[in-house]
C-alpha positions, 0 to 999 in steps of 0.5 A: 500500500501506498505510505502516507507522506508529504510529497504523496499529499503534495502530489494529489494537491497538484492534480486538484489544482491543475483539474481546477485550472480545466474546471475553471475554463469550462465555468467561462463558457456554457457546457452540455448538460445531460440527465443520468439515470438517477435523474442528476445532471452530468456536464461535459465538464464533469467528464473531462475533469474525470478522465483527466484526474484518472489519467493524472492518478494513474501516473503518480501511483499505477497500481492503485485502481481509481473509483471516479463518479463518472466511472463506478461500474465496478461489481463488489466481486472485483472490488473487495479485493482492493486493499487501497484505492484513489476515490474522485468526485471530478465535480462536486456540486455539479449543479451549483456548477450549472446555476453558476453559484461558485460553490464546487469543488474537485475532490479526491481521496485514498482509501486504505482496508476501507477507511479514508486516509488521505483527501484534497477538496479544492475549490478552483472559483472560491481559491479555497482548498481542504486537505488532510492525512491521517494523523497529520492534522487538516489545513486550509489554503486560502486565498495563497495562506495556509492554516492548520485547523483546530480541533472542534473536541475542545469547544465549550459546547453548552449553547442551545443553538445549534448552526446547521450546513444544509442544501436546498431542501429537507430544512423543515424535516430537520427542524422537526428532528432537533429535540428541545431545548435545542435550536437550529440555524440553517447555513445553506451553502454549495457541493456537500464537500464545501459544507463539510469544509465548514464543519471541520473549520468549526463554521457550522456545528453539522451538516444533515443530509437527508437525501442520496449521495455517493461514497465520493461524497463523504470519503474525504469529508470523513479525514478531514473531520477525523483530523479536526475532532469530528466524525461522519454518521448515519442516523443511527449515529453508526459510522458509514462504510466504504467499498463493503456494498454493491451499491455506492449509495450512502445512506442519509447521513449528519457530519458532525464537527465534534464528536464528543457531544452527546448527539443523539440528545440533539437529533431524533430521526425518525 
């Protein structure tokens, strides 16, 4: 397996950014649009920035097979008897890309013995880049300045009002789910890599998701929040699992910013 060093990390960095730089080029202009069977929409720009971030993966480490949201048709069969592999969202946010919000990103991520261990969430318009490695912390660049983030475990956390990261829906199911005395604030921003950014930097206190995503979609969320104290559940607050399904659906999930927080005296889903 692949070891966990600065220049690998460094190396993955690279490829975002350059994805970044073609993602940049295809905002300038309109792309085609297509409908996929799930009935979420794929652009052409989504296409080129997965071919390219394989063909890029490729290079750096040949052996490691690559687990792209564009080309994910691979049975559990063949799948399980990976011990690593790179898992790539070439756009995260595919529709904040089509209404022109700014809020995407290009996300990729390693898995080792299916568990998430290294990531990059790079946002090309917003010069916003998350990153992290297992036991190496988790930084931010923005803007050309690099921070290391803090850890969210040690925030005093007695208030009753709760900022909480969601899209473009399910706000009145999540309201109904919060339990008194606590009170929510909703925090609507972009591609669901983007809201856990927020998360981890301590911006928001979760991210409810009560719809489909893939496991492109929360690999790398799932390191950048070990890195910062906090942790990825389903709603039975039971960890997510990675590569151990046919389907790569994930279910409905809540990416919390510190783990230590009794949660389930917060949230009731029913």
């Amino acid at each position: 397996m692949q070891t966990l060093t600065q220049q690998l990390l460094n190396d993955v960095l690279n490829i975002a950014v350059q994805a970044g730089e073609h993602l940049k080029r295809f905002y300038q202009r309109s792309v085609e649009i297509q409908i996929k069977a799930d009935k979420t929409p794929v652009t052409e720009a989504d296409l080129f920035i997965s071919q390219f971030v394989i063909e890029q993966l490729q290079k750096l480490t040949p052996n490691v097979p690559i687990l792209s949201e564009e080309s994910c048709k691979i049975p559990l069969s063949e799948r399980s008897q990976w011990q690593e592999y790179w898992i790539v969202d070439p756009l995260d946010g595919t529709q904040q890309f089509i209404d022109r919000t700014d809020q995407f990103s290009v996300v990729i991520g390693l898995v080792q013995q299916n568990r998430p261990v290294l990531g990059v969430i790079h946002s090309p318009i917003l010069d916003k880049t998350y990153y992290a490695m297992r036991a190496s912390g988790a930084f931010v660049r923005e803007n050309g300045e690099i921070h290391r983030l803090n850890s969210n475990s040690q925030n005093d956390d007695k208030s009753h009002r709760l900022q909480v990261t969601i899209g473009t829906s399910s706000s009145d199911k999540i309201r109904q789910a919060v339990l008194p005395p606590y009170q929510v604030d909703f925090l609507q921003f972009g591609s669901s890599s983007l809201k856990a950014g927020l998360v981890a930097e301590g911006k928001a206190d979760c991210y409810v998701r009560l719809g489909d995503t893939g496991e492109w979609d929360t690999a790398v969320a799932e390191v950048l929040l070990a890195e910062t104290g906090g942790q990825v559940f389903d709603l039975h607050f039971q960890p997510l699992s990675y590569n151990q399904r046919e389907t790569f659906v994930n279910p409905y999930f809540i990416m919390v910013a510190n783990k230590q927080r009794d949660w389930q005296q917060i949230f009731s889903f029913n």
